[in-house]
LUMTIFI-278529 format. One record per residue (C-alpha): residue number from 1; residue in three letters; x, y, z. Coordinates in Angstrom, 3 decimals. Example, Ala and Ser with C-alpha at 12.3 -4.5 7.8 and 13.67 -1.06 7.14 Angstrom:
residues 2
1; ALA; 12.300; -4.500; 7.800
2; SER; 13.670; -1.060; 7.140
//
This chain:
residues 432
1; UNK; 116.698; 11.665; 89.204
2; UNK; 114.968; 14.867; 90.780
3; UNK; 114.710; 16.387; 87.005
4; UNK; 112.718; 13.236; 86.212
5; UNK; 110.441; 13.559; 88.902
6; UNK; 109.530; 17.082; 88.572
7; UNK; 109.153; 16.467; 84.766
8; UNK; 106.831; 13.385; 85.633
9; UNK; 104.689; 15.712; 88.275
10; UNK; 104.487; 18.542; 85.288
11; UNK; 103.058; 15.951; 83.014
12; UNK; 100.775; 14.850; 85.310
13; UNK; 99.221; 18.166; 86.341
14; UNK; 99.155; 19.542; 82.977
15; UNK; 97.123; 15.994; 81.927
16; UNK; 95.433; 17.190; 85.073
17; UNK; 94.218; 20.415; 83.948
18; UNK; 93.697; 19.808; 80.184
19; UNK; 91.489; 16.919; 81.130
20; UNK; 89.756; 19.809; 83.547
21; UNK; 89.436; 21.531; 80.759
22; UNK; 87.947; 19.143; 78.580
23; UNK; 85.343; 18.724; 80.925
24; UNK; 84.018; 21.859; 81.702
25; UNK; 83.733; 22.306; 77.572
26; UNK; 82.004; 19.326; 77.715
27; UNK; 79.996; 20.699; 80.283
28; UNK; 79.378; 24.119; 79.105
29; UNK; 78.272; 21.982; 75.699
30; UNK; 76.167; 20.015; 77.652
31; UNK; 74.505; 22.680; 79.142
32; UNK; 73.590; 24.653; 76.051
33; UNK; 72.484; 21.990; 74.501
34; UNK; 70.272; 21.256; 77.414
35; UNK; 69.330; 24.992; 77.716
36; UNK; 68.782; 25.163; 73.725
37; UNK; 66.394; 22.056; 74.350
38; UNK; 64.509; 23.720; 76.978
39; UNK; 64.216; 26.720; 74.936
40; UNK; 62.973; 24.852; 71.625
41; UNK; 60.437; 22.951; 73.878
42; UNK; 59.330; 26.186; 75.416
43; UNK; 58.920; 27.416; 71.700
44; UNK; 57.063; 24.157; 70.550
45; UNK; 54.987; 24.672; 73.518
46; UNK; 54.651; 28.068; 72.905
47; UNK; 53.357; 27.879; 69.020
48; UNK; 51.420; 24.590; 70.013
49; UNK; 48.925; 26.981; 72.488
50; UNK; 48.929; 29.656; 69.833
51; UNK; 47.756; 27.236; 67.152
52; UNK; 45.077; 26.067; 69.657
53; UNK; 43.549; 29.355; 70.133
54; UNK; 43.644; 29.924; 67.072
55; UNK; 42.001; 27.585; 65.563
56; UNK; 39.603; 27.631; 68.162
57; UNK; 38.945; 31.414; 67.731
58; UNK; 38.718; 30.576; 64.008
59; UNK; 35.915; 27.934; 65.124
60; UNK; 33.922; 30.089; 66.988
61; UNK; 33.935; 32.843; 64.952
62; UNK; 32.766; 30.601; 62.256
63; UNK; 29.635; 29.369; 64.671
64; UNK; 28.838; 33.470; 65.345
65; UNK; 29.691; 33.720; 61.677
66; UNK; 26.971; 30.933; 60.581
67; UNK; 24.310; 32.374; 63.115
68; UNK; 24.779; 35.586; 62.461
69; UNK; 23.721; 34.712; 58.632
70; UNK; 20.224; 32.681; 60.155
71; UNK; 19.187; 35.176; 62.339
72; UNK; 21.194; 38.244; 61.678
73; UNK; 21.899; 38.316; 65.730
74; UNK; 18.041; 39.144; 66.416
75; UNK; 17.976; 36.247; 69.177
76; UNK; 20.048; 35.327; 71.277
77; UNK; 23.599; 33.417; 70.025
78; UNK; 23.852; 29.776; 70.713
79; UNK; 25.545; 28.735; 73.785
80; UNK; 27.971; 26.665; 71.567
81; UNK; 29.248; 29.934; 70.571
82; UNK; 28.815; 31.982; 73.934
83; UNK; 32.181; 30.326; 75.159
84; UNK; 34.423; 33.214; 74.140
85; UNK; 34.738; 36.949; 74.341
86; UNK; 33.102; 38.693; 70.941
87; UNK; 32.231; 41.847; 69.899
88; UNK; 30.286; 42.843; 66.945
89; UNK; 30.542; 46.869; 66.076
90; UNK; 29.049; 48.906; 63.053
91; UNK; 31.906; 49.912; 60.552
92; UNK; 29.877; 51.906; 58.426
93; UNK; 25.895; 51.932; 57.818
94; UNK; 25.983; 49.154; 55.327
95; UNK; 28.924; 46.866; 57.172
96; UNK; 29.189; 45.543; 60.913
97; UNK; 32.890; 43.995; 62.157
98; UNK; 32.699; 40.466; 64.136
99; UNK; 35.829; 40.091; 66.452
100; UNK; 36.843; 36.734; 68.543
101; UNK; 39.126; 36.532; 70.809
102; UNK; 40.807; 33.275; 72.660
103; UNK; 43.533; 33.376; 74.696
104; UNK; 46.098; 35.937; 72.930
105; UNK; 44.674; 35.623; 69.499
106; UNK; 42.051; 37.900; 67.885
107; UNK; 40.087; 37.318; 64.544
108; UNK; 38.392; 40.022; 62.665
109; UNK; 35.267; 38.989; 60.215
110; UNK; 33.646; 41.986; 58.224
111; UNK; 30.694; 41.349; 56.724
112; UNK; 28.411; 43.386; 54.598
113; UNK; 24.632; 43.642; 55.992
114; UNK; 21.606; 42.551; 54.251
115; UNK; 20.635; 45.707; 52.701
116; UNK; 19.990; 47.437; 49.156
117; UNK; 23.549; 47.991; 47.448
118; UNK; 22.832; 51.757; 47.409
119; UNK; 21.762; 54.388; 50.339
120; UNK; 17.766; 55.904; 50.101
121; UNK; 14.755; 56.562; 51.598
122; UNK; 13.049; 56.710; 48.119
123; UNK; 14.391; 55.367; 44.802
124; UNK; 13.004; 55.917; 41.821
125; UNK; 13.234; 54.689; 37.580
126; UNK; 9.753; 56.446; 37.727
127; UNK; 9.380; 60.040; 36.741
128; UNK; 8.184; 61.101; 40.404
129; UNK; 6.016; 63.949; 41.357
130; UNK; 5.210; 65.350; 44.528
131; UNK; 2.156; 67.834; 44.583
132; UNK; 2.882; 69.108; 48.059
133; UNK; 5.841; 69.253; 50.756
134; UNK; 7.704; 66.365; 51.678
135; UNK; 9.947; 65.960; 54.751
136; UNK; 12.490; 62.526; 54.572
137; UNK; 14.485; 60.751; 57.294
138; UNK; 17.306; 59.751; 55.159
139; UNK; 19.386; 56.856; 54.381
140; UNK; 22.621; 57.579; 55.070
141; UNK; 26.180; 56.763; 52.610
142; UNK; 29.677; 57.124; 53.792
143; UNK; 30.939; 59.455; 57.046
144; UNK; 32.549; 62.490; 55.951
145; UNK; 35.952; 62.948; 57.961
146; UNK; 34.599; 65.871; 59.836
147; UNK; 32.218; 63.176; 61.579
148; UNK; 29.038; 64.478; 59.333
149; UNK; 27.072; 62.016; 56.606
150; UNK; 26.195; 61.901; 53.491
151; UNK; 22.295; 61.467; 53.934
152; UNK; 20.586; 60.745; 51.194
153; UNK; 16.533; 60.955; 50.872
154; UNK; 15.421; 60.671; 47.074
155; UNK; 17.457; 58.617; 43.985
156; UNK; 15.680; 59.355; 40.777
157; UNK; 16.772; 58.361; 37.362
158; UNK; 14.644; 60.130; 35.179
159; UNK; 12.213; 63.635; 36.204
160; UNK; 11.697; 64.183; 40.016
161; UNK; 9.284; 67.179; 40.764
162; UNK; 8.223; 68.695; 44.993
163; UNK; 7.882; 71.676; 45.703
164; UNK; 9.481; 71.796; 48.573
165; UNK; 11.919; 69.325; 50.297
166; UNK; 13.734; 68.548; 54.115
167; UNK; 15.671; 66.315; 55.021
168; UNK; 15.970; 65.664; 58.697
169; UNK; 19.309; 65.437; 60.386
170; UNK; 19.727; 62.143; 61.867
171; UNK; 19.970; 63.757; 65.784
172; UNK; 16.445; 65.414; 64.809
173; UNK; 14.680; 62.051; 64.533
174; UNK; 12.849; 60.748; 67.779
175; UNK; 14.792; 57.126; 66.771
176; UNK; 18.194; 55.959; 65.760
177; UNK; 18.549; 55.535; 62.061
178; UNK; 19.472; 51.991; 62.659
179; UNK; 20.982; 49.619; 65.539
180; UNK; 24.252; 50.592; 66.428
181; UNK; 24.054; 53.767; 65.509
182; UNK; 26.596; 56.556; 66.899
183; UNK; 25.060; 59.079; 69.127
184; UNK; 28.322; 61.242; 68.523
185; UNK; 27.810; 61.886; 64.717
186; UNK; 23.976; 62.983; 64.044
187; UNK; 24.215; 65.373; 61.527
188; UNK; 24.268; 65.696; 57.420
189; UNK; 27.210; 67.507; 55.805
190; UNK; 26.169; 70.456; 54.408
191; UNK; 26.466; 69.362; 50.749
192; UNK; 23.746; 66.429; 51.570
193; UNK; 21.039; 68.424; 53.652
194; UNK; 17.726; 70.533; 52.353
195; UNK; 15.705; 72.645; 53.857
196; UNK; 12.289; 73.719; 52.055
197; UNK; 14.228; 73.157; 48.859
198; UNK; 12.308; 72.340; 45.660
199; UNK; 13.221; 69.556; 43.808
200; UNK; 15.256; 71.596; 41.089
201; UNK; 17.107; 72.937; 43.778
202; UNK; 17.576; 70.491; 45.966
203; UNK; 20.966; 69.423; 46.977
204; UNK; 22.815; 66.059; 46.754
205; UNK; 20.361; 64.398; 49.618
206; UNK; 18.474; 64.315; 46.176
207; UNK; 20.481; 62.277; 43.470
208; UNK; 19.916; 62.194; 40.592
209; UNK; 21.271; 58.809; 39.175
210; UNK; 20.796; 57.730; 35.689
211; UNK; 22.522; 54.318; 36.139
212; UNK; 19.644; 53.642; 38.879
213; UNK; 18.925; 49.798; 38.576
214; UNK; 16.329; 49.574; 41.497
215; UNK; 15.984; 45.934; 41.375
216; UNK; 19.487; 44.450; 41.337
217; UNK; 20.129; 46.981; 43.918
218; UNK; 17.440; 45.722; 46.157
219; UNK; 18.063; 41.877; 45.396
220; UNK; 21.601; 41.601; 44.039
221; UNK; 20.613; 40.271; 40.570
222; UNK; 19.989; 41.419; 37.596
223; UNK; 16.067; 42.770; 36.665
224; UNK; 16.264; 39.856; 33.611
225; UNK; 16.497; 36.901; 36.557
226; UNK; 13.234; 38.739; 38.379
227; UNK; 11.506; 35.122; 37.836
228; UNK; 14.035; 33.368; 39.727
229; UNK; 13.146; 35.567; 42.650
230; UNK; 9.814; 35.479; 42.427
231; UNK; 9.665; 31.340; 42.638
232; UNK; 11.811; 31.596; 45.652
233; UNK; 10.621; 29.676; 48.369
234; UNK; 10.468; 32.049; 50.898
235; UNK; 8.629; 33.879; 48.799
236; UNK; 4.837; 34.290; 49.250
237; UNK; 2.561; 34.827; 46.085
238; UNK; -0.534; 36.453; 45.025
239; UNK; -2.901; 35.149; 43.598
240; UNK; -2.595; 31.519; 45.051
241; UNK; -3.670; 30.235; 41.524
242; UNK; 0.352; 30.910; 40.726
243; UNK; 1.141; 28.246; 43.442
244; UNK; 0.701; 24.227; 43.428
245; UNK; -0.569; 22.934; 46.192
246; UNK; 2.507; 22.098; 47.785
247; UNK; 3.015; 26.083; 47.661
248; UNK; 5.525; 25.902; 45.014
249; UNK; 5.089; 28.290; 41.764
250; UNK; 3.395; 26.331; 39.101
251; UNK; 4.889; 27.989; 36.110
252; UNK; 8.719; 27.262; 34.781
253; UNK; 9.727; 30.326; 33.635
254; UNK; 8.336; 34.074; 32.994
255; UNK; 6.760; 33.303; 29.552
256; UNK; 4.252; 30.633; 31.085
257; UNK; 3.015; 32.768; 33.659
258; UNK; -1.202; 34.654; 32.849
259; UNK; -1.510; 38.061; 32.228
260; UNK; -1.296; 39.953; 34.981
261; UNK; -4.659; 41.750; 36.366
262; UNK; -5.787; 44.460; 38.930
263; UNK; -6.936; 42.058; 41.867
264; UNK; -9.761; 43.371; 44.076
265; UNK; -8.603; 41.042; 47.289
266; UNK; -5.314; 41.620; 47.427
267; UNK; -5.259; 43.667; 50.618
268; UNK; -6.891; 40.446; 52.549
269; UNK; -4.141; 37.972; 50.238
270; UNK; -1.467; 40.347; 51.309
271; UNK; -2.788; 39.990; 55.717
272; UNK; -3.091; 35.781; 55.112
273; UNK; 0.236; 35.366; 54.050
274; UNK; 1.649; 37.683; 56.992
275; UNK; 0.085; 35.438; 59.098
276; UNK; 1.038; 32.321; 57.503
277; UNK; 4.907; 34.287; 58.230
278; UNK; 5.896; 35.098; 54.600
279; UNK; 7.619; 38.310; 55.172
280; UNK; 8.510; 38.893; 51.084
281; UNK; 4.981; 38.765; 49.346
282; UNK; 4.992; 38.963; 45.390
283; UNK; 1.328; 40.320; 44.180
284; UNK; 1.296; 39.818; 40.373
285; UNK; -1.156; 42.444; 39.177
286; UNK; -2.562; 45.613; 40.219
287; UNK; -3.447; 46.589; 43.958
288; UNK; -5.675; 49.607; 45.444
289; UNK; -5.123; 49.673; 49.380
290; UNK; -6.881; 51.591; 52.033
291; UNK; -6.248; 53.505; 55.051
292; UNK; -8.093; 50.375; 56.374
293; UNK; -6.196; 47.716; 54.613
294; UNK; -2.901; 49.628; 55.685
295; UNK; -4.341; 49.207; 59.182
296; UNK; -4.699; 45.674; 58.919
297; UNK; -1.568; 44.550; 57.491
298; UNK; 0.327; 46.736; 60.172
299; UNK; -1.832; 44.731; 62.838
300; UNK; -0.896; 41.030; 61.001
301; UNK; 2.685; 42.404; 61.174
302; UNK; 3.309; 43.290; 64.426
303; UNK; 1.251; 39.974; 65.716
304; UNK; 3.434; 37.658; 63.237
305; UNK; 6.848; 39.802; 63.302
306; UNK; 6.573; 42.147; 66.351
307; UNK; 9.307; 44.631; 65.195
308; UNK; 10.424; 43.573; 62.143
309; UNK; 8.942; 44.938; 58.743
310; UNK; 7.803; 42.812; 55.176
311; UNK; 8.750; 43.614; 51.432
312; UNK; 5.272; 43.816; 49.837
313; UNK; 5.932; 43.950; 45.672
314; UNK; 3.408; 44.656; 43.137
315; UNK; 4.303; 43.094; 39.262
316; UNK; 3.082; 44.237; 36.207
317; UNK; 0.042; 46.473; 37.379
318; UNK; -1.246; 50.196; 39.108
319; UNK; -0.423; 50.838; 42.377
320; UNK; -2.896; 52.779; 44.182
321; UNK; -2.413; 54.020; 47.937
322; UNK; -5.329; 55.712; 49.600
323; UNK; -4.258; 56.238; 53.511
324; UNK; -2.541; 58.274; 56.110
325; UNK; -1.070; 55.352; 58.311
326; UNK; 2.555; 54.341; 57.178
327; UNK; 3.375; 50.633; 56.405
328; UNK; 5.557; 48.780; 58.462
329; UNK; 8.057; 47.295; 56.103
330; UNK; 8.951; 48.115; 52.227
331; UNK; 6.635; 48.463; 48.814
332; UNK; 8.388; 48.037; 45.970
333; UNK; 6.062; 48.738; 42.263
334; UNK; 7.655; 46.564; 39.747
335; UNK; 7.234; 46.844; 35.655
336; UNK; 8.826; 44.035; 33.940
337; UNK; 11.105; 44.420; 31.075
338; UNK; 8.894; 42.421; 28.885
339; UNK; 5.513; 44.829; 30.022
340; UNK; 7.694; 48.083; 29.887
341; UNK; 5.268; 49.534; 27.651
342; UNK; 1.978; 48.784; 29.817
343; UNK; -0.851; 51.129; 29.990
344; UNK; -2.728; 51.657; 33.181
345; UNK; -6.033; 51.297; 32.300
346; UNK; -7.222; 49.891; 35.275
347; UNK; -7.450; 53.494; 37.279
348; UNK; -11.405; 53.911; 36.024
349; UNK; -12.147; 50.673; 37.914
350; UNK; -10.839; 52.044; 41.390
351; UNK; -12.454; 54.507; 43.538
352; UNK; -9.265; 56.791; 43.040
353; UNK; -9.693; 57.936; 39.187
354; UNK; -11.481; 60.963; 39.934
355; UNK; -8.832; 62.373; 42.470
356; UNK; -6.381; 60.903; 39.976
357; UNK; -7.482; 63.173; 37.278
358; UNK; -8.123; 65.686; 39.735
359; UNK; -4.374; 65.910; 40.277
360; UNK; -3.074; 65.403; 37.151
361; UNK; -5.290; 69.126; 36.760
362; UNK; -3.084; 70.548; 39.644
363; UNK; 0.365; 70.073; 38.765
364; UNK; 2.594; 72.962; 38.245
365; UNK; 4.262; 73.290; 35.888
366; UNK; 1.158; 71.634; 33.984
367; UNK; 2.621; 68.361; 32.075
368; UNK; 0.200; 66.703; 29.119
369; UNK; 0.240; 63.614; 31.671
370; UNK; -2.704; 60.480; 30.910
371; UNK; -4.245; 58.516; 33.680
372; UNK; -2.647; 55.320; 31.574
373; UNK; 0.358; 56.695; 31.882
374; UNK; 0.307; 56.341; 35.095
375; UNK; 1.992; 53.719; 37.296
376; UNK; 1.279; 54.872; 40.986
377; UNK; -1.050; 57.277; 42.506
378; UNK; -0.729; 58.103; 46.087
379; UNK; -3.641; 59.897; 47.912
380; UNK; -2.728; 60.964; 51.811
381; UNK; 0.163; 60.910; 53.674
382; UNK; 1.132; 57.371; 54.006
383; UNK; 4.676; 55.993; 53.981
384; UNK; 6.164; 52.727; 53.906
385; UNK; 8.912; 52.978; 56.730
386; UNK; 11.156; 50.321; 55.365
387; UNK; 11.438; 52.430; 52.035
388; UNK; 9.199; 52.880; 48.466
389; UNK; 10.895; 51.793; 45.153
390; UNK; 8.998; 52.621; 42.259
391; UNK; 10.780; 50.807; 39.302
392; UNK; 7.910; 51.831; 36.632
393; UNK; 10.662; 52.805; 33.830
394; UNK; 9.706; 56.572; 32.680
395; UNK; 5.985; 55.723; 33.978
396; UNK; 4.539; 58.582; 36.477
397; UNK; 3.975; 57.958; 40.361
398; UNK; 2.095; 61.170; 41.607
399; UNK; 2.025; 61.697; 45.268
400; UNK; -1.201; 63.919; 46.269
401; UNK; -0.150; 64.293; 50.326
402; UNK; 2.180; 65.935; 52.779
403; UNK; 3.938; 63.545; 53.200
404; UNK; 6.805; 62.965; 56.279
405; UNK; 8.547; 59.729; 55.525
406; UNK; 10.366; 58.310; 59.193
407; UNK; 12.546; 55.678; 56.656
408; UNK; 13.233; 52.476; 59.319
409; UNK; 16.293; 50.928; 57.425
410; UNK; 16.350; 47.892; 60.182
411; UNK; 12.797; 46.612; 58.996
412; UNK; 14.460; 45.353; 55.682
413; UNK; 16.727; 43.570; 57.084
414; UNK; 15.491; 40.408; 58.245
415; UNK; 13.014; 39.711; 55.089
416; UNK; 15.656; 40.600; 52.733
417; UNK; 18.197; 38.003; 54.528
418; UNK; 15.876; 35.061; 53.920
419; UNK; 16.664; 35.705; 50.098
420; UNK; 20.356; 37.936; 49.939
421; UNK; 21.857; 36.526; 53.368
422; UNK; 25.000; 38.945; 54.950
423; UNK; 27.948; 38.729; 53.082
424; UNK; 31.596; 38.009; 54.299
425; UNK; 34.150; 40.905; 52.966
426; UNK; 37.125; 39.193; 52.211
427; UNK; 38.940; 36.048; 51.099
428; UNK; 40.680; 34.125; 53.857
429; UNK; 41.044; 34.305; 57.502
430; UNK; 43.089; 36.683; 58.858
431; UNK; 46.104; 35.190; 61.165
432; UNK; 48.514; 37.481; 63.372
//
């Protein structure tokens, strides 16, 4: 009877303790699971907030993104897109770096600035002579490792003849070479620096470039589409008899268009339209300009554009430049494929034949050199700051003047983005 009682009171505290058991496990299972849910929810939270910023950083660096291409940053950013922190930071002379960041995500945009493909003060399809010394602030390439540039003042692609050339360091200029420029790295490697070099000697801050295209470099296309740039909206023309009333070019395609003629006004056609704000103007035909029309279109400038510069081209006819005041944007001499064997006859009609032939008498080494052959004829020391391209092919462009070219990169910027906006480097957004 007592063995049956003690067996019963075994039973029961072993049914005891295995159902103990069996409820802490269920309890420990419990509780993982519970802790497992917490955790998961913590996660979803988690990835729900970094989705948010995300996106939202992706969405604001769009809006900087978008305004950045209107206005290149010149004003100040919409308040829209003033609601997070940003930084925008030079990555190279030809390339600034947009970063957003919300919360703990950061987005990187790079973004290629509105500027010629290739780096110089001067470039040139023209066989270019200088008759006296020429000093250059240069355009400047890639940073060498050792923190100095590669500056670079003349691109030819043909002859190129000075007698003696300098090239300033960047840290000897009384400017910065451009916005966002680093004070810690103002000089030009060795390899890419002249002193009172003539041309023949000159070092690589004068390149000689044989593949020199001078107009898809300045305006990403090809020199064959040069009409579709030309009937560009924001594009101002001279004479007006190219335009319709409504100000839109008249003519469908290159082959319509008159032949091209020196034109007398087109100093005072060049000041109207910067005051009517065209900052590209296209003159179609020859133009002779004066220390005082220089004067003038600097004044119309800086009372239209304050501190930004123009891009003043000249189709199909002479250039002539008599001043010593430098312009305050870019000129750009233009020969058409189809006129590529012009003749400049025009020079006897302008007050600058005689000093013309007069220089053509000077050179040295002497070159059998015709006023007709001719494309641009310089007298003084006048610049333009945002940079000359004469794209004459194998036509001459004499230079009779000291001159000392202070190249303003910056100036470009805004007229060329109205036509060849900033450009985003890269395919997709970048996620961490």
């Amino acid at each position: 009877m007592m063995w049956c009682y003690l067996r019963n009171r075994q039973q029961g505290a072993a049914t005891l303790l295995l159902t103990a058991l069996m409820i802490s496990l269920m309890l420990i299972v419990v509780g993982r699971a519970a802790q497992l849910s917490r955790y998961q929810l913590t996660e979803l939270q988690y990835e729900t907030e970094r989705r948010q910023s995300f996106w939202q950083a992706e969405g604001e660096l769009e809006c900087l993104w978008t305004q950045i291409r209107s206005v290149h940053a010149e004003s100040a950013l919409p308040s829209a897109c003033q609601q997070i922190a940003h930084q925008i930071r030079s990555v190279s002379p030809r390339e600034q770096q947009l970063t957003a960041t919300v919360g703990t995500t950061t987005l990187q945009k790079r973004y290629r600035l509105p500027l010629p493909d290739s780096a110089a003060t001067v470039k040139s399809s023209s066989r270019l002579i200088l008759m006296k010394p020429a000093s250059f602030a240069p355009d400047l390439a890639r940073l060498h490792a050792a923190g100095d540039w590669q500056c670079i003042a003349v691109r030819y692609k043909y002859d190129f003849y000075a007698p003696s050339l300098t090239t300033y360091h960047p840290d000897q200029l009384p400017y910065p070479l451009y916005a966002g420029f680093p004070n810690d790295s103002g000089r030009c490697h060795e390899s890419y620096h002249s002193v009172a070099l003539s041309a023949e000697h000159a070092r690589s801050d004068y390149q000689h470039t044989p593949t020199l295209s001078p107009f898809r470099d300045l305006f990403g296309v090809a020199v064959q589409q040069w009409f579709q740039v030309m009937s560009n909206p924001q594009v101002g023309r001279i004479p007006a008899s190219l335009n319709e009333a409504s100000g839109q070019i008249r003519y469908q395609n290159a082959l319509e268009l008159p032949h091209s003629q020196l034109n007398p006004e087109c100093a005072a056609q060049i000041e109207n339209l910067i005051r009517q704000g065209k900052m590209i103007i296209w003159v179609y035909g020859g133009c002779v300009l004066s220390d005082l029309d220089v004067q003038r279109i600097n004044t119309a400038i800086q009372a239209k554009f304050s501190q930004q510069g123009i891009i003043v081209l000249i189709q199909d006819g002479l250039v002539g430049i008599e001043s010593h005041h430098p312009l305050q944007g870019m000129l750009y001499q233009f020969i058409s494929p189809r006129h590529a064997n012009i003749e400049f006859q025009n020079w006897r009609e302008t007050e600058l034949q005689t000093a013309l032939i007069q220089s053509l008498a000077q050179q040295r080494p002497q070159r059998n050199i015709s006023p007709e052959q001719v494309s641009y004829f310089q007298l003084g020391s006048f610049y333009p700051a945002g940079g000359l391209v004469l794209d004459a092919d194998r036509r001459f462009a004499v230079v009779q003047g000291h001159v000392d070219f202070h190249y303003r990169r910056d100036l470009l910027i805004k007229p060329l983005s109205l036509i060849r906006p900033a450009k985003w480097r890269g395919e997709s957004w970048y996620e961490p």
